[in-house]
Structure formats: structure tokens, C-alpha cells
MARZAMAR-539384 format. One record per residue (C-alpha): residue number from 1; y, z, x. Coordinates in Angstrom, 3 decimals. Layout:
N
ATOM    n        py        pz        px
ATOM  NUM         Y         Z         X
...
END
This chain:
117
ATOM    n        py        pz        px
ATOM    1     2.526   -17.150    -5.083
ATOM    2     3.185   -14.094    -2.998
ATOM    3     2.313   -10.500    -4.223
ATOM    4     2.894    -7.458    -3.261
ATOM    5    -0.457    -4.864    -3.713
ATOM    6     0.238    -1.195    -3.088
ATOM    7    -2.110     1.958    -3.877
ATOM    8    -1.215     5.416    -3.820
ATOM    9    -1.916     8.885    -2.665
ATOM   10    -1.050    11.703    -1.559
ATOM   11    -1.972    14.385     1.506
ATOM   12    -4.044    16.635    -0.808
ATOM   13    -6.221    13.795    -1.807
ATOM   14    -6.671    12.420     1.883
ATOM   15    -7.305    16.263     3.300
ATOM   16   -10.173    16.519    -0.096
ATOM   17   -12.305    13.226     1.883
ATOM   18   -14.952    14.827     3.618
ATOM   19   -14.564    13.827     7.043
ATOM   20   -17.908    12.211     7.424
ATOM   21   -16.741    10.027     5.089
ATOM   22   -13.874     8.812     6.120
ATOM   23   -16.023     5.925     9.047
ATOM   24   -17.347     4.184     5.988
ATOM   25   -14.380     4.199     4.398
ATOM   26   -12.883     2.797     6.978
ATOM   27   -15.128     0.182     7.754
ATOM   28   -15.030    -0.819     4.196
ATOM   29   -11.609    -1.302     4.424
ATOM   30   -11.493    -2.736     7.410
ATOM   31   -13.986    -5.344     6.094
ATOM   32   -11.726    -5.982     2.587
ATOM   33    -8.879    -6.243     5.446
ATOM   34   -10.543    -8.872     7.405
ATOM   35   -12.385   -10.658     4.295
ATOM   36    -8.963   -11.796     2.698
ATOM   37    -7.090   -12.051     6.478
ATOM   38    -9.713   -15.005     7.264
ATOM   39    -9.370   -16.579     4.178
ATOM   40    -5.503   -16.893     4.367
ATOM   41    -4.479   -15.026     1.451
ATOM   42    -3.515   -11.622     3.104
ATOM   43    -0.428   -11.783     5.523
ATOM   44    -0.528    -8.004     6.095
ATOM   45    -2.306    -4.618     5.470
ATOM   46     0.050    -1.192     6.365
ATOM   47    -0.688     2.242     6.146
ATOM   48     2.360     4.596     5.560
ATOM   49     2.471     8.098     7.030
ATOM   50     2.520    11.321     4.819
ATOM   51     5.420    11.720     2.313
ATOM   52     6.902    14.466     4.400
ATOM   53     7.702    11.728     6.798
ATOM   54     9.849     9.725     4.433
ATOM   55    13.462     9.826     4.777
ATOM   56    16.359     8.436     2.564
ATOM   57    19.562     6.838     3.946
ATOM   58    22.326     6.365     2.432
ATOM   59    25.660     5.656     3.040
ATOM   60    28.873     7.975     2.757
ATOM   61    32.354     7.512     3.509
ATOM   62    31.166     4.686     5.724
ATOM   63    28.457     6.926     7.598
ATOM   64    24.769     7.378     7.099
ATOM   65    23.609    10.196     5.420
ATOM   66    19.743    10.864     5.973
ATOM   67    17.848    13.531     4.048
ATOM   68    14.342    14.235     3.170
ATOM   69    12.619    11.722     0.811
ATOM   70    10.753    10.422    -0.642
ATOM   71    13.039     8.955    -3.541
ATOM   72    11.427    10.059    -6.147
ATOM   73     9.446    12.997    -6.402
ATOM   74     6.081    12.421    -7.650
ATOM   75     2.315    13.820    -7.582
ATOM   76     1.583    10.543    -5.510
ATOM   77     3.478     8.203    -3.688
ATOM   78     3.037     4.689    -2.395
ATOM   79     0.150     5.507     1.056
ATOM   80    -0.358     1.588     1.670
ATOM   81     0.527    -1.957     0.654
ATOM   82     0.042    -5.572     1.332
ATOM   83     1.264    -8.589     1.002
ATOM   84    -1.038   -11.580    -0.519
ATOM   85    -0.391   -15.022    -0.739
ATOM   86    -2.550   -16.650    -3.665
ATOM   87    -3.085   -19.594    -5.791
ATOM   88    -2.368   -17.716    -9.056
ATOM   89    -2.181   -14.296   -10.782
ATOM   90    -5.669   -14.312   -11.803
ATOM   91    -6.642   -14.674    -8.113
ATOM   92    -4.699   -11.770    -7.252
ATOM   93    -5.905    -9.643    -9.725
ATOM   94    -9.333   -10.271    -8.508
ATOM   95    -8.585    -9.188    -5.220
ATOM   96    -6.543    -6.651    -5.896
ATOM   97   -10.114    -5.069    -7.806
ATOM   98   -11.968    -5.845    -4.779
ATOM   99    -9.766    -2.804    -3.168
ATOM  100   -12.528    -0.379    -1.867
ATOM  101   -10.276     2.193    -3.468
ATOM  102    -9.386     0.892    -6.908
ATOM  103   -12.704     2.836    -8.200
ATOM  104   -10.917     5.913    -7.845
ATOM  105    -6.942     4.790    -7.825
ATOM  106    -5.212     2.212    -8.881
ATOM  107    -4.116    -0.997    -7.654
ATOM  108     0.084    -1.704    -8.360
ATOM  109     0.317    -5.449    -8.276
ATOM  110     3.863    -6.943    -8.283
ATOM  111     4.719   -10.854    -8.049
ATOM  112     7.269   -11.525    -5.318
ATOM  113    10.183   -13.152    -6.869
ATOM  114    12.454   -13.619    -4.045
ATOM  115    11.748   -14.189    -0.166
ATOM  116    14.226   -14.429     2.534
ATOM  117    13.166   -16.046     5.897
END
């Protein structure tokens, strides 16, 4: 079953880390990263840049129409995601606790229903 595990942020938060915090952080999530990498069941940890980044497309009149995103317009938005590959919900539940982050922010978990190859 595949999953897709996504926490959110937002700049303010990030900028509030003190930044002799953020090696351990890193290393702890570099370790939760390569922990479920070895084992099989992660196919792929990503980082997205800051919401100021994020750009909409759409399409008018036959041409693209980019503005400013993101989509919606929230307190926090979606800052990374992976994808899992597990046995069963229950097992990726478990990991998705295991997030060094999900002390202090929640873990989204959605079940992948379709997958095109």
C-alpha cells in the first residue's frame, strides 16, 4: 500500500529554530530518512521551498496563466512529503509518528488510491 506523508510549515516557524539547532535536526532527519530508505518502505523524502516560491498555472483561452500561489491561503502550507510503501495502514501510521517533527506538527497521512507508471 502506498502513502503519501506530508508535514507542514511555514517561514516564520523555520526562521523561530535557533540556528544551532537546526545540525541535530537535521541529522535526525536524515537518520528517520535513511532508517525507512534501507528498509524499503520509503521511495522518497522532498523538501519544498518557501510558499512565496509557489506558483499556480492555469490555463486560459488555451494559454497558461501563472500567478502567485500557493492555492490556498493558509497559516501553513505543505514544507515536505514522502512517499511510503507499507504492508498496511497501521504500519504507516507508526512511521508516520516516528517523524522527528510530529512532536511539534502534525503528520497528514493519505492512502494512494491510484498510480500511473
Amino acid at each position: 500500500m502506498k502513502y503519501l506523508m506530508m508535514v507542514y510549515g511555514n517561514q516564520e516557524k523555520w526562521n523561530s529554530f535557533p540556528a544551532e539547532a537546526w545540525p541535530e535536526a537535521l541529522a535526525k532527519q536524515e537518520a528517520f530518512n535513511t532508517k525507512y530508505r534501507e528498509s524499503g518502505e520509503l521511495f522518497g523524502a522532498y523538501g519544498l521551498a518557501d510558499a512565496v516560491n509557489a506558483r499556480l498555472v492555469r490555463r486560459e483561452g488555451g494559454v497558461p496563466a501563472i500567478t502567485d500561489g500557493p492555492y490556498l491561503e493558509t497559516k501553513e502550507y505543505m514544507a515536505s512529503f514522502y512517499l511510503l510503501d507499507v504492508e498496511s495502514e497501521e504500519r504507516a501510521q507508526a512511521i508516520a509518528a516516528d517523524m522527528p517533527w510530529a512532536d511539534e506538527t502534525p503528520v497528514e497521512l493519505w492512502p494512494i488510491l491510484h498510480e500511473s507508471r
